[in-house]
N, C-alpha and C positions, 0 to 999 in steps of 0.2 A: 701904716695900713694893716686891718685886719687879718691875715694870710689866709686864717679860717673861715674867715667871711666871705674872701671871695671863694675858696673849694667849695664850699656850702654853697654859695648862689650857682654855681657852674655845675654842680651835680643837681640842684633843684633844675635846673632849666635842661638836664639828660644832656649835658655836653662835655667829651671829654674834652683833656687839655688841647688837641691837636683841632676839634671842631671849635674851641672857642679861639683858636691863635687864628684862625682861616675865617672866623666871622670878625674877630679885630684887627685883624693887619698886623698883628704882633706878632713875633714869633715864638715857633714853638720852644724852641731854648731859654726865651723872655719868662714867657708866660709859666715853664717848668719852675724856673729860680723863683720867680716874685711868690707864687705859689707857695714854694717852700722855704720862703724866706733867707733863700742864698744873698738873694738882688732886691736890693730897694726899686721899685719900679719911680718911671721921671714921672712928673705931670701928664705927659703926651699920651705915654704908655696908660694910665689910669685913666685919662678920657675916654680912648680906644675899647678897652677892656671894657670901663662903665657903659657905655654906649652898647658894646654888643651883648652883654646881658641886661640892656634893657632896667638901669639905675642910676641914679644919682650917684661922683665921685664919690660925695661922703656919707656912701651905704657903703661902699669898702673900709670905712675906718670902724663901723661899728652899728650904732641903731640908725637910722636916719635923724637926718637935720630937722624934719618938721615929724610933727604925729601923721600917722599914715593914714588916717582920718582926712586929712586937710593936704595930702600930694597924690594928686592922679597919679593912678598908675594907666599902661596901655594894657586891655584887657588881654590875656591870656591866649593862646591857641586853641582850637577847639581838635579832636578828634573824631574822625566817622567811626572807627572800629578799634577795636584793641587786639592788635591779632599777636600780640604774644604774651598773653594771660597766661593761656593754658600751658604753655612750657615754662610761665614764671610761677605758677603754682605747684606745678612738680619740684620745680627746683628748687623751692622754697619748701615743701613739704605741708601744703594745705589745701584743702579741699575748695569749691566756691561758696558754700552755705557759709563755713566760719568766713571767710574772706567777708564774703556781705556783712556778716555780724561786726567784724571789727570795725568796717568802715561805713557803717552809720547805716545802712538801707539793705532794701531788701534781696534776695537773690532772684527777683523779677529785673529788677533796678539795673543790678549788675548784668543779667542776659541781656538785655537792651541797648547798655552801653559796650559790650563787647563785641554783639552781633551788627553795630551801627543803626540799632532803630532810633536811638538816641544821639546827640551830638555829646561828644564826651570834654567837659570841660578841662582847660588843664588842671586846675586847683582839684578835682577830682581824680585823675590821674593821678597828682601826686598822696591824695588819700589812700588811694588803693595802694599804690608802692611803700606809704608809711604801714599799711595795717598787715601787709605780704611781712617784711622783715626791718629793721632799721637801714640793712644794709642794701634797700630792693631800691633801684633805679627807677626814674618815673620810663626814661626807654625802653625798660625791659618789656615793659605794657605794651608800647605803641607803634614800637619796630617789628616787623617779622623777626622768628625767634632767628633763621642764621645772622640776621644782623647784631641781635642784640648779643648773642655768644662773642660777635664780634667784639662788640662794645665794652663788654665784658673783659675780655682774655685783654686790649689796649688798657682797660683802667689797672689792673692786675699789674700789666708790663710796668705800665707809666707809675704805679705806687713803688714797685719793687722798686724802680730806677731813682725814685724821689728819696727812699730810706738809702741807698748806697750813698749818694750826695749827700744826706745828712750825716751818714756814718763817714763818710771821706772828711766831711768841715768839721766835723769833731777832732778827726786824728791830727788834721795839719794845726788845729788848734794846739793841741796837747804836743805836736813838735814845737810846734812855736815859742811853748813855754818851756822848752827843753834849751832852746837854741837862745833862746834870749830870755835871761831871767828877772831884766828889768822891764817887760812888758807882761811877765805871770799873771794871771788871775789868780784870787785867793781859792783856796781849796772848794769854800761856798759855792762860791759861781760856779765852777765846773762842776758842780755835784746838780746844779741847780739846771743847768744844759742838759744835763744827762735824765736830769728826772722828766724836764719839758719834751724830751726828744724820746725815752721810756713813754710818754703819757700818748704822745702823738700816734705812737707807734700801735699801741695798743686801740686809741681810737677808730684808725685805718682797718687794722685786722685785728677784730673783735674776738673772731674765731679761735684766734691763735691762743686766747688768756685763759 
């Protein structure tokens, strides 16, 4: 299974780990590993998960089985109002004129969708969040802003907690090869861990590089 595919379909669809363990039945310890590739997830678990973000099993291993041309999909959520724009544009540091420019339309376009005289689609939602930052949430849009601080400060926790985990399976790795030196990895592979688990980290917190 893809790990990066499913983080990526789970933050496209504004759900953190703990609302997507609560719409699969999975739990939130499950759903933490498979994520980060601690835990192979079973079948059962990949049905659950698939099912609640709305995919096929084998859109978690990678592109889809058929061209997306030719597999329905179930059309998207619609929204009446975006009421936390305006604190996601502060936070982000841009004004609504550039916002409209990046995201294709006009700054009539956008008042409209923000103020709900418009139904705001979700595939537009997430325009708006791609054209805010790479790192902006489509929730940050569509929740009031104490929720989305919420949502925020949980992804924050839930990353921190995911690179500890990674930085722990590293180390019992590296005892392992201490403890038993007929199961060592060559020098390669652990450099190659290290680089995969450097890349990741950097992709998370962009910020930080």
């Amino acid at each position: 299974m893809d790990t990066e595919r499913l983080r990526r379909l789970r933050r496209e669809r504004a759900l953190s780990q703990r609302a997507l363990a609560q719409a699969s039945g999975v739990g939130l310890d499950t759903v933490n590993k498979v994520e980060t590739g601690v835990r192979d997830a079973l079948p059962a678990t990949l049905r659950k998960l698939a099912h609640a973000l709305e995919v096929e099993v084998a859109d978690l291993y990678g592109e889809p089985a058929v061209p997306l041309a030719e597999a329905p999909r179930k059309p998207g959520p619609e929204f009446f109002k975006l009421p936390g724009l305006d604190a996601a544009l502060r936070r982000h540091g841009m004004r609504r004129g550039e916002l409209a420019y990046r995201a294709g339309m006009t700054p009539g376009e956008l008042f409209d969708y923000e103020v709900g005289a418009k139904k705001t689609p979700y595939e537009i939602v997430t325009r708006l969040a791609a054209a805010l930052s790479p790192d902006c949430f489509p929730a940050e849009l569509v929740a009031p802003p104490e929720q989305a601080e919420a949502f925020l400060a949980e992804n924050q926790q839930q990353n921190a907690d995911s690179q500890d985990k990674r930085d722990e399976l590293l180390q019992d790795m590296r005892e392992e090869r201490l403890r038993n030196p007929a199961a060592r990895r060559t020098d390669e592979a652990i450099k190659e861990e290290y680089r995969k688990n450097d890349e990741q980290r950097a992709q998370e917190h962009p910020e930080a590089g």
